[in-house]
N, C-alpha and C positions, 0 to 999 in steps of 0.2 A: 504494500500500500504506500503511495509516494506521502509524505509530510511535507504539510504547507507552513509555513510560520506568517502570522495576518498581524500587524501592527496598527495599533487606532487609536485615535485621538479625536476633540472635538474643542470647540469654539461656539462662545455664548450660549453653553447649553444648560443656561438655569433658568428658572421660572420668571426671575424678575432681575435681570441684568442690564439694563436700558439697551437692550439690542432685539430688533425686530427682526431677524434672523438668526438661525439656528446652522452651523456648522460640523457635520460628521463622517471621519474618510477613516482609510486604513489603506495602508500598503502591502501588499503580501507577494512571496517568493517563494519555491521551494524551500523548505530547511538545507538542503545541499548544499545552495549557493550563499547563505546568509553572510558568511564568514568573507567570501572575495566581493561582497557590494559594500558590506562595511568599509572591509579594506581598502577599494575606488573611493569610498568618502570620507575616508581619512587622507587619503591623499592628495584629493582635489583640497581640501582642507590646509595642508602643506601646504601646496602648491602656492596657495593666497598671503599664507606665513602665520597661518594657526596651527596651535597644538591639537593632536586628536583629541583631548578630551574638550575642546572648544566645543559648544552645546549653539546647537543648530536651532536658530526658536525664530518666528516671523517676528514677535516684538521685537525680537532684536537688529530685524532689517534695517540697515543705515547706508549712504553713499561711500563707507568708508570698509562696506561689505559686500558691495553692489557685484562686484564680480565674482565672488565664490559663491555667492545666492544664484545669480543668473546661470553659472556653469554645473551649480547643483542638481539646477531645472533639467539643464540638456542635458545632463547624466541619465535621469530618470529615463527620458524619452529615447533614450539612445541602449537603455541595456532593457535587452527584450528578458532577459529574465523578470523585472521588476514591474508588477502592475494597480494600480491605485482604483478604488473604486469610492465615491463620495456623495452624501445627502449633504444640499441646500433645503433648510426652508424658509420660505419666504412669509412674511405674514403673520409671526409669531405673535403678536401680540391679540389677534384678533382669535387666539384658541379661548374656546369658552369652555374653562376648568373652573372646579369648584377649590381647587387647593395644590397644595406640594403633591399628594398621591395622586391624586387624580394627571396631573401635570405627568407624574413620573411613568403611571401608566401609556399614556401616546409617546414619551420619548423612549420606552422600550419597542412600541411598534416601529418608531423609527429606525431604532437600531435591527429591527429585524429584517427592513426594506433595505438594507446596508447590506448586513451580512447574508439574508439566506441567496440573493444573487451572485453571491462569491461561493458560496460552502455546497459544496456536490459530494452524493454518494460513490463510493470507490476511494477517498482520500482523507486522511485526518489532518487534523489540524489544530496549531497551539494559536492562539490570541493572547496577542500582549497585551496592554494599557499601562499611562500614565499612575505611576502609584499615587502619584499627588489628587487625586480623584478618587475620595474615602468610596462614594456610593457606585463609580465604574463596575468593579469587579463585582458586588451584590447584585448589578441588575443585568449585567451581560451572564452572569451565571444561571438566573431564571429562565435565561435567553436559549441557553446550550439544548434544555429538552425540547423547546416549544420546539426550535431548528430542524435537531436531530428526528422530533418524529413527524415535522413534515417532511421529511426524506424517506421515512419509513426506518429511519435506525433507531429504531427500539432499545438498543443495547448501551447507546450511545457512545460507537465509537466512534464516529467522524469527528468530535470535536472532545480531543485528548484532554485539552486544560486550557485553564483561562488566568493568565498569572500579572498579576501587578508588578512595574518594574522602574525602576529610578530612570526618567526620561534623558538624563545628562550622562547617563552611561551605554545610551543606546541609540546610535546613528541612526535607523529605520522608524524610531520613532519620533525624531529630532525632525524629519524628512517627510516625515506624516504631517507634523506640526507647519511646519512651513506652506505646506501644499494646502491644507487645509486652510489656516489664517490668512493664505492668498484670496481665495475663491470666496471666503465670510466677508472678508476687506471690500472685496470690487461688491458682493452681493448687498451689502448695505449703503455702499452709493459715496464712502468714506475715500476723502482728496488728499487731506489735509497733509499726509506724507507723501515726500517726492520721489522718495527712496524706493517705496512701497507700491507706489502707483508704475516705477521702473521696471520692480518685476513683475506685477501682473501683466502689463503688457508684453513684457517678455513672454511670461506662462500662454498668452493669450495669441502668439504667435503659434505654439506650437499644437494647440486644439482650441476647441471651444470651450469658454468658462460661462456663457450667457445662457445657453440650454442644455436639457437633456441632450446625452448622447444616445444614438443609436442600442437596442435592447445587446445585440451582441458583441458591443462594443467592449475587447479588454484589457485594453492597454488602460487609458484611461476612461472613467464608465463616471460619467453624470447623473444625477437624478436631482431636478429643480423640484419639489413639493411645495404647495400651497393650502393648508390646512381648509377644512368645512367649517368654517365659525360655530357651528352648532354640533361640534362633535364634542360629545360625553354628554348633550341631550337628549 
């Protein structure tokens, strides 16, 4: 059975963050290869005159980073091992929730419109996350059966483990992070950095960040959502 390793992350995904979009992707690879993509981004990392443990985050996009951000992007797009799939949504403010649970409830469906188009029977698979995200790992864990027995894995092998992990020791999640805080940045209509507005257009050269991609699309795979105002009525 080949092993996937899925890395995910998200952007303005709390109830009440003054953000009316909702950000959540994940990058995933074979586990074979995880160890020579790190190693490409450590190097491009060098290259620019960072150390490898230099922690790869969109806030920390600046003109004085502009080039190992931009050449992070064509990395992605260029090693066909590495493929990203990601929810936008748009509208956030207009979900009519009664509270935090209720809230929490549609952001696990979200997370299931993420993942169950990545997660296929025939293969298992580790999911990383952000340790700094106390409720991550409680709700993508609910998430592992709902998944597994819409595949029919009953046994629940496709989805080996779901592990919490310090995001400043792990390039693929570092890489998550950026990619995602791009695509949240342009989706909420935010100028104000110039640095930031350099690499979305950059990103925005290399595919589409404004709509859905195509369903078989998987290098990079889009999905733009726009909630029903009246959902959990």
């Amino acid at each position: 059975m080949i092993q996937m390793n899925v890395y995910f992350d998200e952007s303005c995904h709390l109830l009440k963050d003054n953000s009316d979009v909702l950000g959540i992707g994940c990058l995933y690879c074979q586990s074979e290869f995880r160890k020579e993509i790190m190693y490409n981004i450590r190097a491009i990392k060098r290259k620019y005159g960072f150390k490898r443990d230099h922690e790869i985050k969109w806030t920390r996009v600046s003109m004085n980073k502009i080039g190992l951000y931009k050449e992070l992007i064509d990395y992605f797009f260029q090693e066909p091992k590495l493929h990203f799939r990601g929810i936008i949504t748009l509208n956030k403010n207009q979900l009519v929730v009664s509270g935090e649970d209720e809230y929490r409830q549609w952001y696990d469906k979200m997370n299931y419109y993420l993942f169950n188009k990545i997660i296929n029977r025939g293969y298992s698979y580790r999911i990383f996350l952000d340790k700094r995200d106390t409720k991550g790992k409680e709700n993508l864990g609910k998430l592992r059966e709902v998944i597994c027995n819409s595949k029919y894995d009953f046994s629940m092998d496709t989805i080996t483990s779901i592990e919490d992990i310090n995001s400043n020791n792990n390039d693929l999640i570092q890489l998550t992070d950026l990619i995602i805080g791009a695509l949240t940045y342009y989706h909420r209509g935010l100028t104000s950095s110039p640095a930031k507005m350099e690499i979305i257009k950059h990103l925005s050269l290399k595919t589409n960040v404004s709509e859905t991609s195509n369903w078989n699309e998987t290098k990079f795979n889009l999905l733009i959502w726009s909630p029903n105002i009246n959902y959990g009525k």
